[in-house]
Each structure stands twice: as structure tokens, then as C-alpha cells.
MILUM-652793 format. One line per field, with one value per residue (C-alpha): residue in one letter; x, y, z. Coordinates in steps of 0.02 Angstrom, whole numbers, plus 50000, padded with zeros to 5 digits. Example, Ala and Ser with C-alpha at 12.3 -4.5 7.8 and 13.67 -1.06 7.14 Angstrom:
2
code	c(A|S)
c1	c(50615|50684)
c2	c(49775|49947)
c3	c(50390|50357)
END
This chain:
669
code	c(X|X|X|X|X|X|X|X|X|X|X|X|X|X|X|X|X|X|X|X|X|X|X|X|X|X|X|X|X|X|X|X|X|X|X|X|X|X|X|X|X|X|X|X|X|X|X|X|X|X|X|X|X|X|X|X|X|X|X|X|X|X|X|X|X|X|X|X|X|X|X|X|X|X|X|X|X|X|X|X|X|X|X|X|X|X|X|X|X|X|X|X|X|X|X|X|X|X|X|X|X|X|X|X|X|X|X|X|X|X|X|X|X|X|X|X|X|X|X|X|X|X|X|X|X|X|X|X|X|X|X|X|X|X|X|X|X|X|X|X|X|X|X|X|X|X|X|X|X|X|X|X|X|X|X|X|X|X|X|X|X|X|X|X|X|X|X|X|X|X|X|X|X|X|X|X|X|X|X|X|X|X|X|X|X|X|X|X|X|X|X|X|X|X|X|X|X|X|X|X|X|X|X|X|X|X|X|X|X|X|X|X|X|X|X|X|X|X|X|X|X|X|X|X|X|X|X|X|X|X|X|X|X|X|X|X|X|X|X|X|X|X|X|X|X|X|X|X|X|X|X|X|X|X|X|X|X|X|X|X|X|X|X|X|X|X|X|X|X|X|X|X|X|X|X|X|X|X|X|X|X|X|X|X|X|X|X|X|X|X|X|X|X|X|X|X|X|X|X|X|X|X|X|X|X|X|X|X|X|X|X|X|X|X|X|X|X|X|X|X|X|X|X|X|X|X|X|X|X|X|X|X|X|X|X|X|X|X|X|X|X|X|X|X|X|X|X|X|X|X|X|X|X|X|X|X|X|X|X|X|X|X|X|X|X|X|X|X|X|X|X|X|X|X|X|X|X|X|X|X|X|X|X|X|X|X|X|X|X|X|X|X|X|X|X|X|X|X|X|X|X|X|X|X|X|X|X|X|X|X|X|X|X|X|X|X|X|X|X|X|X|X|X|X|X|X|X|X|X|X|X|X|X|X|X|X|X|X|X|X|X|X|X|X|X|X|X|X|X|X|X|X|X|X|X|X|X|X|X|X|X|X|X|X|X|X|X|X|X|X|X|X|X|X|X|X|X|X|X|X|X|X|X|X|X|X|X|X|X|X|X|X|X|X|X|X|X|X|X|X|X|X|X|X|X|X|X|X|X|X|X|X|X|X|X|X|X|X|X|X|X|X|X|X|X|X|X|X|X|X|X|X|X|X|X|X|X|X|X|X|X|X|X|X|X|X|X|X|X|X|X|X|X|X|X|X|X|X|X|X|X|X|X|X|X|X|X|X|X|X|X|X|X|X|X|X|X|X|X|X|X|X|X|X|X|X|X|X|X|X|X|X|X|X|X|X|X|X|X|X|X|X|X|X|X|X|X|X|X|X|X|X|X|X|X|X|X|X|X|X|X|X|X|X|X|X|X|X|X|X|X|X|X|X|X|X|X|X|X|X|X|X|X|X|X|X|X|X|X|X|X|X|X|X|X|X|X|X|X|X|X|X|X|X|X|X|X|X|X)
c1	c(52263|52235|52263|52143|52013|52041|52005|51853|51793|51844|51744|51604|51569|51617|51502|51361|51248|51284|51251|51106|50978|51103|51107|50899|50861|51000|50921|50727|50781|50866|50727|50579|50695|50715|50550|50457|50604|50587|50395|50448|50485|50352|50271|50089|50152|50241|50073|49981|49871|49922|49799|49844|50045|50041|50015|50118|50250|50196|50198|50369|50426|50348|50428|50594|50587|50515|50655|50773|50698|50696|50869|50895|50800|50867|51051|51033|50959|51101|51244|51123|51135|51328|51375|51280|51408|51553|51520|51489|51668|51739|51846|51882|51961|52060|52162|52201|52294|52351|52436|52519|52393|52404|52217|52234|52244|52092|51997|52062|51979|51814|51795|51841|51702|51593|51618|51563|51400|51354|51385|51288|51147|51154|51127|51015|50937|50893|50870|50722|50671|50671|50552|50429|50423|50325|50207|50201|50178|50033|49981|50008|49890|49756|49757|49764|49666|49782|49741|49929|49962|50089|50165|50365|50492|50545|50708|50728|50944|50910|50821|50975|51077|50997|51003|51172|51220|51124|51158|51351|51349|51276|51401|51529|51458|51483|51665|51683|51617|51694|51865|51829|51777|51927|52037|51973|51974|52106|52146|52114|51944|51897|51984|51885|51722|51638|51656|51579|51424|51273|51200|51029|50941|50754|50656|50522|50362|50281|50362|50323|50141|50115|50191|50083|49933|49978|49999|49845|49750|49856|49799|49616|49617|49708|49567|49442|49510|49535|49382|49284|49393|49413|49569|49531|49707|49672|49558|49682|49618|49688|49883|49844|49786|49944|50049|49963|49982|50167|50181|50059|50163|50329|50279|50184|50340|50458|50320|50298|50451|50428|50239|50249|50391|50301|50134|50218|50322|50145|50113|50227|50172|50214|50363|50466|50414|50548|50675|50525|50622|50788|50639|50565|50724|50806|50609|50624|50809|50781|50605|50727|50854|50771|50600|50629|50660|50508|50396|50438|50442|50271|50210|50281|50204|50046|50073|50124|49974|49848|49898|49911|49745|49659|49750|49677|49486|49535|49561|49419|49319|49349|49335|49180|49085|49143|48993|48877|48994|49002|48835|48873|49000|49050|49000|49039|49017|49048|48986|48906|48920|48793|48924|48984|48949|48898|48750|48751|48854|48752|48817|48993|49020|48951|49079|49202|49166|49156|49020|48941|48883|48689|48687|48763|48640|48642|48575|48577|48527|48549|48586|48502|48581|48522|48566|48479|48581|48566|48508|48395|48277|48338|48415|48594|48728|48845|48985|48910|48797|48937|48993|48849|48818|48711|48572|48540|48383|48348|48193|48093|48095|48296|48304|48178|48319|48433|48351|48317|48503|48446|48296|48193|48006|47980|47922|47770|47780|47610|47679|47677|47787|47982|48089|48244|48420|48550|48704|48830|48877|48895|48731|48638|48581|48522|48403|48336|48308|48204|48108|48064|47987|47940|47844|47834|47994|47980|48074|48056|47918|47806|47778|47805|47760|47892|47851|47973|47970|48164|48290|48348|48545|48621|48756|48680|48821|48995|49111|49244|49172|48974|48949|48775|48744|48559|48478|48289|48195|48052|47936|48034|47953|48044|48201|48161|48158|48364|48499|48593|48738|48805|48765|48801|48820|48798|48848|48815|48901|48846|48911|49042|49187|49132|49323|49389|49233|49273|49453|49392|49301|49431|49553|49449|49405|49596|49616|49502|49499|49686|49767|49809|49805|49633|49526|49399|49269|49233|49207|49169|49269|49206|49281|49247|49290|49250|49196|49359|49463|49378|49418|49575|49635|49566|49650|49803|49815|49731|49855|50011|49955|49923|50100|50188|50100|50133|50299|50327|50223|50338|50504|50434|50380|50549|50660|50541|50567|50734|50772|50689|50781|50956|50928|50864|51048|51141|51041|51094|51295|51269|51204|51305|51382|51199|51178|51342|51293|51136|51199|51302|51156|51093|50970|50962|50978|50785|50738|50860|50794|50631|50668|50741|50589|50491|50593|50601|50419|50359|50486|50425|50249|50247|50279|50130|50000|50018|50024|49867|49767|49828|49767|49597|49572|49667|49567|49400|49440|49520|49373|49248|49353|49351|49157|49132|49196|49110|49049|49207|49263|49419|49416|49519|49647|49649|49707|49826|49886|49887|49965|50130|50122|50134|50249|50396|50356|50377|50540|50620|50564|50617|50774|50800|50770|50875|51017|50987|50990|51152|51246|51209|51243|51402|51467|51378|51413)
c2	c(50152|50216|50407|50382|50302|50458|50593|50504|50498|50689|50720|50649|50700|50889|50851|50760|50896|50904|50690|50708|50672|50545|50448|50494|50417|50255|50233|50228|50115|49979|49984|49968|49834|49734|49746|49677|49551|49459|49428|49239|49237|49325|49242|49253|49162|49012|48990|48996|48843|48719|48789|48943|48932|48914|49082|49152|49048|49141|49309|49275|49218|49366|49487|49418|49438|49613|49655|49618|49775|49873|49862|49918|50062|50102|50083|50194|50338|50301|50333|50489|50575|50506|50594|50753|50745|50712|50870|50954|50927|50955|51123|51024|50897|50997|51063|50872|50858|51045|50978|50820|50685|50573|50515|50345|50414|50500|50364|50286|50431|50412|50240|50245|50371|50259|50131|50233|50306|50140|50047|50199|50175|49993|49966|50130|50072|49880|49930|50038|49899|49789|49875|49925|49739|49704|49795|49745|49580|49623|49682|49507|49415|49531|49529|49334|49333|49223|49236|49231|49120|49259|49398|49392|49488|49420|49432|49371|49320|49286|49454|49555|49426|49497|49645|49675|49594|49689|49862|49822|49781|49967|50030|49929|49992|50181|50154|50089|50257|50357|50274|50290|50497|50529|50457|50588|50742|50875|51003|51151|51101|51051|51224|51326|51263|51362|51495|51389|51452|51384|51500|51486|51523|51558|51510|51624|51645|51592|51421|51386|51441|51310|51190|51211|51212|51048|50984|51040|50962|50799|50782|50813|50668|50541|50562|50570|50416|50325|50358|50300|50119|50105|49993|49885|49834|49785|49917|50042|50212|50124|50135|50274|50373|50294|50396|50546|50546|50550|50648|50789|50771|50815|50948|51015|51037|51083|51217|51267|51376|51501|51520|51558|51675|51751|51768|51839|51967|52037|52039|52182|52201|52032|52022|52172|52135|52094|51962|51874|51919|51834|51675|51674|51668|51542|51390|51452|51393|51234|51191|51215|51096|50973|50959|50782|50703|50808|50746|50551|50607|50670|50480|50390|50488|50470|50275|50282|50395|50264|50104|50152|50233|50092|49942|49912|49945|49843|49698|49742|49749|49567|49471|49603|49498|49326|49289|49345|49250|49076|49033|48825|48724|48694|48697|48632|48696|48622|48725|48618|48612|48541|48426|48371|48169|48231|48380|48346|48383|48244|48115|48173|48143|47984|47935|47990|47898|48070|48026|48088|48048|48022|48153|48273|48382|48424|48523|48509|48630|48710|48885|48907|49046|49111|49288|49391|49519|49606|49787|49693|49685|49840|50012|50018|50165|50186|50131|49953|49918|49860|49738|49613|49554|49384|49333|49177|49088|48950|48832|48877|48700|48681|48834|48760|48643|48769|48841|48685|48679|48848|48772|48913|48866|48826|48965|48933|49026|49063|49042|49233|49257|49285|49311|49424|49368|49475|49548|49586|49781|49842|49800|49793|49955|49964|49826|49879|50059|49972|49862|50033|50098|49923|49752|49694|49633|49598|49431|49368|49482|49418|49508|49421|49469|49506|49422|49490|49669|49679|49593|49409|49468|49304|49192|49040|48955|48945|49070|49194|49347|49408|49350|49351|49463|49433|49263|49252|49111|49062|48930|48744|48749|48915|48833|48671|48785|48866|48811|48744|48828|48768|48620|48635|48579|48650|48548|48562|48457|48349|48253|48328|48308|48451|48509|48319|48313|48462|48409|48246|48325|48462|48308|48203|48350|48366|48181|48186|48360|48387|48257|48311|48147|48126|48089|48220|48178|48037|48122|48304|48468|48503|48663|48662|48750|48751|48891|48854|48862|49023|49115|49039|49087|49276|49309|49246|49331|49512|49508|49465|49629|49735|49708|49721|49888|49945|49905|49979|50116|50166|50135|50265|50367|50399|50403|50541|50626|50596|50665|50820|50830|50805|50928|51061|51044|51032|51184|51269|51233|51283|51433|51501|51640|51714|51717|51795|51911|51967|51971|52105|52183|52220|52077|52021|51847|51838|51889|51780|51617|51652|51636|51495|51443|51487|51397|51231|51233|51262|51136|51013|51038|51049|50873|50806|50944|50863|50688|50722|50777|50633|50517|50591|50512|50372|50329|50332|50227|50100|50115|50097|49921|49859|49890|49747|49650|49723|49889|49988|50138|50214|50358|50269|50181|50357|50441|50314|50355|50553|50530|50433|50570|50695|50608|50556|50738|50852|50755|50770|50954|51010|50919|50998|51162|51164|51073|51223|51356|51276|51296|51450|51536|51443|51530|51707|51721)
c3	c(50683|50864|50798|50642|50772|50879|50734|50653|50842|50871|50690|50737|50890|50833|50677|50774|50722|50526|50571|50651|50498|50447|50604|50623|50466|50502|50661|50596|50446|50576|50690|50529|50451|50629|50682|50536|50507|50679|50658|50642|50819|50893|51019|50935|50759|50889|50963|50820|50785|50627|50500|50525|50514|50325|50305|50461|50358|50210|50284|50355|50187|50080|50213|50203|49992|50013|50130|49989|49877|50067|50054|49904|49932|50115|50037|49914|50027|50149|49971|49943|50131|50130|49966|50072|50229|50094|49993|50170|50241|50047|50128|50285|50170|50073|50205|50280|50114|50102|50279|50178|50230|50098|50018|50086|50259|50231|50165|50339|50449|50326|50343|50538|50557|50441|50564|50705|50644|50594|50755|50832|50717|50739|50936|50933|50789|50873|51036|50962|50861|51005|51102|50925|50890|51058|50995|50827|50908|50991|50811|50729|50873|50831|50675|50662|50795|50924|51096|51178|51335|51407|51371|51336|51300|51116|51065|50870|50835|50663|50633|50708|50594|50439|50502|50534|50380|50270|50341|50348|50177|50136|50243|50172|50000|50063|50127|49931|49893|49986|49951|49766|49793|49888|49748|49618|49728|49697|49816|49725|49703|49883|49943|49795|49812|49897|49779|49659|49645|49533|49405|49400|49246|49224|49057|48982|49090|48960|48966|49138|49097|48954|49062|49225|49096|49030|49200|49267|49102|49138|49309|49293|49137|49233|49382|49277|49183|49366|49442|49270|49282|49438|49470|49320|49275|49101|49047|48931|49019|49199|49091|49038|49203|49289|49142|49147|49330|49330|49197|49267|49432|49325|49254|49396|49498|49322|49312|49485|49512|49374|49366|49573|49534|49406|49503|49661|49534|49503|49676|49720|49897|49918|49832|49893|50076|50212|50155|50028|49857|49930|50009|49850|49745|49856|49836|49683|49657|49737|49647|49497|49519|49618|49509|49465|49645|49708|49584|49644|49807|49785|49722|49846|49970|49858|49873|50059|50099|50000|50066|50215|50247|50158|50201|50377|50292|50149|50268|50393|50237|50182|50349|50374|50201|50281|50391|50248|50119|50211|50277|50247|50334|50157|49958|49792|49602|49448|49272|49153|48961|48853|48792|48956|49007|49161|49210|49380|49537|49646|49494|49486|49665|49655|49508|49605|49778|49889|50013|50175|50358|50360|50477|50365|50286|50102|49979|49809|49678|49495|49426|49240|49134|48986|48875|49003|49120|49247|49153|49064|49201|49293|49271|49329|49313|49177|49301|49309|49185|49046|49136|49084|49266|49209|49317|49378|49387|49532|49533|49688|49743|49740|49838|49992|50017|50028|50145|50261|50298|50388|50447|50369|50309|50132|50001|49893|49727|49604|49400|49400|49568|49598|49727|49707|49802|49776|49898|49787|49840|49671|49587|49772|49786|49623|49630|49804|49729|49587|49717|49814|49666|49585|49635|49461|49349|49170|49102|48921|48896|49042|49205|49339|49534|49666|49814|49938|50002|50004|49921|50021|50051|50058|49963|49904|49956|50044|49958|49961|49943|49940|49776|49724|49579|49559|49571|49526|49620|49490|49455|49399|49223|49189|49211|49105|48969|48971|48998|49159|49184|49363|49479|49637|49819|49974|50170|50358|50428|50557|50727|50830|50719|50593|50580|50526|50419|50346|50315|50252|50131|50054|50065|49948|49817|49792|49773|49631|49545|49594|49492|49347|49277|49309|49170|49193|49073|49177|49355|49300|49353|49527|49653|49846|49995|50176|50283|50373|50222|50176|50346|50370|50176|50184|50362|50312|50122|50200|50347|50228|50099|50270|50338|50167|50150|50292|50285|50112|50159|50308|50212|50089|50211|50296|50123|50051|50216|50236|50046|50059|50229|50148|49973|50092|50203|50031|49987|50131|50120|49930|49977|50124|50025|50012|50175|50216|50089|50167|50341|50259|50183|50360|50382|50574|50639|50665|50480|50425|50530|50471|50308|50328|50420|50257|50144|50249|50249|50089|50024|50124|50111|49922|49886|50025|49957|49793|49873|49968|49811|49746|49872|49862|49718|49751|49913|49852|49697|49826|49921|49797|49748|49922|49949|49830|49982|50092|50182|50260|50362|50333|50477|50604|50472|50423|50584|50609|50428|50482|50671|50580|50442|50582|50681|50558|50458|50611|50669|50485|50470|50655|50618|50449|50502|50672|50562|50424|50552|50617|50474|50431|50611|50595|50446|50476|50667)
END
């Protein structure tokens, strides 16, 4: 055992260089997996306060399921880059058994060096992730918004648990592998293979043109078709711009390789300059083979770039609406049906024994529906206007109590006078270009005035989200003649136990409108929420999405990186032959590293061009979607998104390239 130990040592350390994007990429995916595993035991979730641990549990929870599908995807990329370093050594191989070392004994020596690499990777790998999850602590109490006592140094046991166990389960799983390869190798073949060289065959031009055509006329549909919808899951153009996506992306790259070839052929300047027929030949070879795995490449960087960018606005954008979406301690709805036994909120509540303080304050009031919508009464783009906003109508005197919560003055109203309320940020602009141009509005035929210069922007009561299409505040003997669609409820809270009041009173709604049992007919259907609730519910669900996005987003990141990294080495040991080739051509060790230079960088690049375009489109539909929640800014989320692009791309590519280099001088020299 002590000799195998001492070769698989010797291999490694003579091979540390062919290792290098092996042990690179081990050592980012222990530190990523660590880090965001051992949230639990960061110091800002253990000094969280009660209503907020719920969803720290949550997160924890969600993290530790998505970690499950991390693995999957991290062990897979670790069989990929093994399979690389065991097709690598395939000559060095052959000659252990030419020698008379038996296959078992190999598998010994592989699994040995298995062993090593991933004991390497481990402690580099934790000891990195040690030191990235203080920060990502500091992260967590921002985010939640948890002011930490102290600062310690946070060591999580059960994250390095997990970790460990999952990653020596993939490396168990590559020993299996590698066992299993060994067993079906013959020596002729390991000694003979690199004279095996691939033929590479070229369709018509013609071919590659229709194809690049087609791809071009797929992508500009399936943006066209997403920017129409939006991210509308269930409207059929969404499906279908998701499918014409990927299938645009496919052919893009299937195309990509002969249509350049064939433009550059015309270019004959281009083409018969320096070493750029043999540059060309060789992208063009690899774009070939490897036109599938670019093309998912080129999406998950599409997907990594997207949430990334907009996750952090997404987030600021919905705890940015809060203040204007909770402007009540708490409120209460319940929709009314002509047929119900009950048309009132005020009566329901009454039924059903949920009571107040006398120095609570309360408001109720009515919203009145009837067939009218919102482009009824105003013009509103073609992006908006089918999707039958209704507006609401509120008697003048229900909304003066609303508005003594506030302690604002009461509004007087003439028969022929309106207010408009409105700060929903899809229809908002809209209405406030019509009131720039407008002080009249036409309902049911009569004109009626508008009192206010600019629309009110405010919920009329304690919600989610911003939420207020467009309510009209008219005259009461408007509203006596359609029908009531909601009655509703709206609470401040008084004395100096608002948060147990506020408890009190989500604890009593569940007792009565939870039970399923309840007989509802009797007491009405009634939904509340506090102002606490609210804030605590959004934090805790926008802060779950941001970290599983992130996480995914990285994960992605580094595979796409790390695959490029690996085909572009395979390339390179594939290709040797070439480059001994040239070398005897005459072509100096400068021409020759610059064309590697060439090739490393337009194979990398190819995949995030397309991923960028992509995410053009992708960002502003995302953005558009989250400005329904309120306004956002996406510039610094942004450079985040760019500085970690830049970071984890120039290490792969240096690494790639060096590594390339490397294994060419090697066999040239």
C-alpha cells in the first residue's frame, strides 16, 4: 500500500499542473457548498428575534434541499473533468501495464491519487469557505436586517459534516469510475491513441447558412414573444419564447462554425494571414464537436447572468413598496356576493366575537364594482390595457374615515366631483399622463370633475404589495346604485402593546377563518394581515429567493467555466500532433502561443456574448415584472454581477490557457 501511496503522490505532484483546473474547480465547489450550508450557524440567524426565525428556518431548510440538486450538478462536472485527466494519462497508462502492472494495481494508484486531490480540495476547499462565510454572514444580518451583538469567528460542524459527506460520495463515485474504465482498457489502445486522430468533416456552406438564418429568426421571435408577455407563465407565447430560445441557441452555435469559416474563406487577407487558417480550423473544430454543450453553457450563463443582476433589485424593489403598501397597523377584506348572509365586514366580525380596545382606531369602508375598467375611462398601452384592470369606486364619506386614522382633514365632494387614487406602477403613469392633459373623466356617460391635481398614491389599506389599480372616490349615491364588491377593514392600533395587539388580532382571524370546519356562511370569509406580518413575510420570502439565486447562480457560474475550461485542455491533448506538425512547418514558439491565445479566447467568449444578448432581454423583462413592486435600480446588483463574472472568468481562462500552453511546450519542446 505504502508504494501505491508513494506513486499516486509522485503523479500528482509531477501532474499538479494538468490538476490544476481540477483541483481549482474542487476547491471553489467546497468552499460555495460550505459557505451557504453553514448559514444555520451564523451568528446573525442565532440572534435573530422569534418572528423572524421562521423564515431563517426556512431559508436554512430550502438551502439544504437545493444543495441536494448542487450536488448533483457539482458531481457530475467533477466525472466530466475526471474522465479529462483519465484520457490525459491514457499513454502513461499503457506502459504501467506494458511493464506487467496488473489493472487492479492501477485502479490502486488511481484511487490513491483520488484520495489525495480530494483531501487537498477538501481542507483548501473549507478553509476558503471558512473565511467566505464571515462574510456571507455579514450578508445575512443585512439583509434581515439583525443588528449583531459581536462579531465571531463561526465555525458550522454540521456544514463540514455535509460537506464532507457529500463530496466523498462524488469521489467515491469517481473511484467507481475509474475502476470500471480501467477494466475495459486494452493496451494497444492506450499506447495507439494518440495517433487516433478525429476526422473532421464540414457540411455544405449552404447548410450552415440556412441554419444560422433559422437561428437568427428564432431568436428575434422568442424576444419579441418575451418582451410582449412579459413573464406571464401561463400565457402560450411565454412556452413558446422559452423554446425558441433554446432552440435559436442550438443552432446558433451548430451554425456558427461553418458560416465563420465560410465568411473568413472570403476574407482572404484574413484567412491566409500568420497561423489564422490553422486558428481558424482548430474554433472551428471545436465549435463542431462541442456545439451542444456550448449552447447550454450559453443558458446557464444566460440564467446565472439574470438572476444575479436582478435578484438584489428584485428584493430592494419589494421592501422599497412596503412603506407605501402598509400604511395601517393592520387590515381586513372579505368579497361579498349578492347571495352571501352577510354584506358586511363590521357584521362578520361581530358574529364571530373579534373585538377591539376603545382606543384602537378603525375604519370601515366599501369598494363598489361594476363592468367598468380601467381603459374605459382612460387610454392605456397595448401592454396593459387587456388585462381588464377594474376600478373601484369608494363613497367619499367611507374614505374621510380612512383618512382620520392618518389624521388628515375630511374631503368635501360636489355630485359632479372625483378624486382619483391610484399607485399601482403599471397603470400609474398612465393615469397621471391623462390627468396632465385632463381634469374631466367620463363615467356612465356623465362627466364628472377631478378634484385633485395629481393622483393620491396610496394603498387604501394594509397590503402586500402597492396594490391600488384605480379607485374613484365619488359621491355615496353613486355607489347605492352598483354593486358592493368588498367590505373591508382597516386598524391603528392603540396603547402601548401594538405588537400583542397585533398578534391578538392575526391569532383570532385564524381561529375563525382557519378552521376548516367552520361553517362559513354564518361568519363570512374574512383575510387579514398586519403591517408586521407583511414586513416580516416579504423579508423573509425575498431573502430566501436572493440566496437560492445566488447560490444557483454561482454553482452555474463555475461549471460553465469550468467546462469550457476542461473541452479546451481535451482539445489541446487531441490535438498535439498539429502542433508538432506545425512546429515542423517552421512556426515559432510565439506564433504558436498566440494562437493558442486566440483560440482560448474566442471559445470562451462565444458562449457569454450569446449569454449577454440573452440577458438583455432577459433583464428588462425581469425588470419590468419587479417594477410592479416597486421602483428599482439594477446598476450596483449589476456590477456586483460583472466583478464575479470577471473574477471567476479571468481565473478559468488564465488557467486554461497557461494549462494549454503547458501541454503543448511539453510535447513540442
Amino acid at each position: 500500500m505504502g508504494m501505491y501511496f508513494k506513486i499516486a503522490f509522485g503523479n500528482v505532484k509531477k501532474s499538479f499542473k494538468d490538476y490544476t483546473i481540477y483541483f481549482l474547480t474542487l476547491t471553489l465547489a467546497v468552499c460555495i457548498f460550505y459557505s451557504f450550508n453553514s448559514i444555520e450557524s451564523q451568528k446573525a440567524l442565532v440572534e435573530m428575534s422569534a418572528s423572524g426565525k421562521e423564515y431563517a428556518s426556512m431559508l436554512t431548510q430550502i438551502i439544504s434541499y437545493v444543495s441536494v440538486f448542487v450536488a448533483v450538478i457539482l458531481g457530475s462536472l467533477i466525472l466530466y473533468a475526471n474522465n479529462f485527466l483519465i484520457k490525459k494519462r491514457n499513454k502513461e497508462l499503457g506502459i504501467y501495464m506494458t511493464l506487467g502492472m496488473g489493472k487492479q494495481k492501477i485502479s490502486r494508484i488511481l484511487i490513491m491519487e483520488t484520495v489525495i486531490v480530494g483531501m487537498l480540495s477538501l481542507v483548501s476547499g473549507l478553509i476558503l469557505g471558512l473565511i467566505t462565510s464571515q462574510g456571507l454572514s455579514v450578508v445575512v444580518s443585512k439583509l434581515f436586517e439583525v443588528k449583531m451583538s459581536e462579531y465571531n469567528f463561526v465555525i458550522s460542524i454540521a456544514a463540514i459534516g455535509k460537506t464532507v459527506l457529500y463530496f466523498g460520495i462524488m469521489f467515491m463515485l469517481v473511484m467507481i469510475f475509474n475502476t470500471y474504465v480501467i477494466s475495459k482498457y486494452k493496451i494497444i489502445d492506450l499506447l495507439t491513441v494518440g495517433k487516433k486522430t478525429e476526422e473532421i468533416r464540414f457540411k455544405s456552406p449552404f447548410v450552415y447558412l440556412i441554419a444560422f438564418v433559422l437561428s437568427m429568426v428564432s431568436l428575434v421571435t422568442a424576444y419579441k414573444f418575451i418582451i410582449d408577455v412579459g413573464l406571464i407563465a401561463s400565457d402560450p407565447k411565454f412556452l413558446m419564447s422559452i423554446i425558441l430560445g433554446v432552440i435559436g441557441t442550438v443552432l446558433f452555435f451548430f451554425s456558427l462554425a461553418g458560416f465563420m469559416l465560410y465568411i473568413v474563406k472570403k476574407s482572404k487577407g484574413i484567412y491566409f494571414k500568420g497561423l489564422n487558417i490553422f486558428t481558424i480550423k482548430q474554433i472551428n473544430s471545436k465549435i463542431n464537436t462541442n456545439f451542444l454543450s456550448m449552447s447550454v453553457i450559453s443558458l446557464m450563463l444566460f440564467l446565472t447572468i439574470c438572476v444575479l443582476s436582478t435578484g438584489f433589485s428584485f428584493k430592494s424593489a419589494l421592501e422599497a413598496g412596503l412603506k407605501g403598501a402598509t400604511p395601517f397597523d393592520a387590515s381586513a377584506n372579505m368579497f361579498i356576493n349578492p347571495d352571501y348572509k352577510l354584506q358586511s365586514i363590521e357584521e362578520a366580525f361581530k358574529v364571530a366575537g373579534i373585538n377591539f380596545h376603545e382606543d384602537d382606531k378603525i375604519a370601515y369602508y366599501n369598494e363598489y364594482r361594476d363592468d367598468t375598467v380601467i381603459s374605459d375611462i382612460i387610454t392605456l398601452n397595448n401592454d396593459v390595457k387587456d388585462m381588464y384592470f377594474h376600478v373601484s369606486f369608494i363613497k367619499v364619506s367611507e374614505y374621510n374615515r380612512i383618512r382620520e386614522l392618518d389624521n388628515e382633514e375630511p374631503i368635501e365632494l360636489q355630485d359632479n366631483e372625483v378624486l382619483i387614487t391610484s399607485n399601482f406602477s403599471k397603470v400609474l403613469p398612465y393615469i397621471e399622463e391623462y390627468m396632465s392633459e385632463n381634469h374631466s373623466v367620463k363615467i356612465k356617460d356623465k362627466v364628472y370633475k377631478i378634484k385633485n391635481d395629481k393622483v393620491i398614491k396610496h394603498n387604501l389599506r394594509t397590503y402586500y404589495m402597492q396594490n391600488n389599480m384605480l379607485s374613484i372616490i365619488i359621491n355615496d349615491d353613486f355607489c347605492n346604485g352598483i354593486e358592493l364588491s368588498s367590505s373591508n377593514i382597516n386598524i391603528n392600533f392603540g396603547g402601548n402593546d401594538k405588537i400583542q395587539r397585533e398578534s391578538d388580532f392575526i391569532s383570532n382571524m385564524n381561529r375563525v377563518y382557519g378552521d376548516p370546519n367552520r361553517d362559513y356562511d354564518k361568519v363570512g370569509f374574512a383575510l387579514g394581515n398586519t403591517r408586521t406580518e407583511v414586513y416580516g413575510e416579504v423579508k423573509g420570502m425575498s431573502t430566501t429567493v436572493l440566496f437560492v439565486v445566488i447560490y444557483l447562480g454561482i454553482v452555474f457560474l463555475i461549471s460553465s467555466m469550468a467546462v469550457l475550461a476542461l473541452q479546451q485542455l481535451s482539445e489541446a491533448s487531441d490535438s498535439i500532433n498539429r502542433y508538432v506538425a506545425l512546429k515542423k512547418l517552421g512556426a515559432n514558439k510565439k506564433s504558436i502561443n498566440k494562437t493558442i491565445f486566440y483560440q482560448t479566447l474566442i471559445y470562451f467568449s462565444l458562449p457569454v456574448l450569446l449569454a449577454f444578448i440573452h440577458s438583455i432581454v432577459g433583464i428588462k423583462v425581469t425588470n419590468e415584472f419587479i417594477t410592479m413592486y416597486g421602483s428599482t435600480d439594477i446598476s450596483a446588483s449589476s456590477f456586483i454581477t460583472a466583478l464575479i463574472f470577471i473574477v471567476v472568468y479571468g481565473i478559468y481562462f488564465y488557467t486554461t490557457y497557461t494549462g494549454y500552453k503547458n501541454i503543448v511546450k511539453n510535447k513540442i519542446a
